[in-house]
C-alpha positions in Angstrom: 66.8 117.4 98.9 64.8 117.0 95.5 61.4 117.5 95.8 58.9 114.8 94.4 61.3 112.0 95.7 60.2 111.3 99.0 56.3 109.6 100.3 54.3 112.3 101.5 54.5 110.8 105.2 58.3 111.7 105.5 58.7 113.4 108.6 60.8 113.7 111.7 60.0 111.0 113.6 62.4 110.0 117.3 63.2 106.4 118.0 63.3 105.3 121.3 65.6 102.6 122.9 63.4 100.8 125.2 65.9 98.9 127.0 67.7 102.3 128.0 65.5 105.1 127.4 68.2 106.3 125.1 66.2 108.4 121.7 67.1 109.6 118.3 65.4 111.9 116.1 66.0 111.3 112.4 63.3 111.4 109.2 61.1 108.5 108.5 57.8 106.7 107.0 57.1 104.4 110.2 53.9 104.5 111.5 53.0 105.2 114.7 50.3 107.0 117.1 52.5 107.5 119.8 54.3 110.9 120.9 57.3 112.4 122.7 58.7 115.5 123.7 62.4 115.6 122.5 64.4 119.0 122.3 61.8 121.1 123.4 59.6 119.6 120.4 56.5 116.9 120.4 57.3 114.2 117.8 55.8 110.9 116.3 58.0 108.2 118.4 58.9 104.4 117.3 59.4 102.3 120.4 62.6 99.6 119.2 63.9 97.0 121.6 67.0 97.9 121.1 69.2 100.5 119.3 72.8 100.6 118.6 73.3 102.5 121.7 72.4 99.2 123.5 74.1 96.6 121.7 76.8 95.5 123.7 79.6 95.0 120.4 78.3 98.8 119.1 78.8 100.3 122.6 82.4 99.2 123.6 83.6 100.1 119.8 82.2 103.4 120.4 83.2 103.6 123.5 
């Protein structure tokens, strides 16, 4: 990844799934006070809704 490119708040941050408790970590700029432990790890954590993994059309054409 080049360096210079990115904000300075770009970090691993978990999204959680509220309507399933489902959570994945990716890199991001949201802001947020919150924390979870995920992987053995404590990380910033976004509280959605919902995620793919809970959208009924994503989850059966995964499925």
């Amino acid at each position: 990844m080049k360096k210079g490119i990115h904000p300075e708040n770009y970090r691993p941050v978990v999204f959680k799934d509220m309507s399933n408790g489902d959570m994945f970590l990716t890199k991001s700029t949201a802001k947020t006070n919150d924390t979870v432990e995920f992987e053995g790890e404590t990380y910033p954590v976004v509280k959605v809704e919902r995620a793919s993994s809970s959208t009924p059309l994503v989850a059966s054409i995964s499925s």
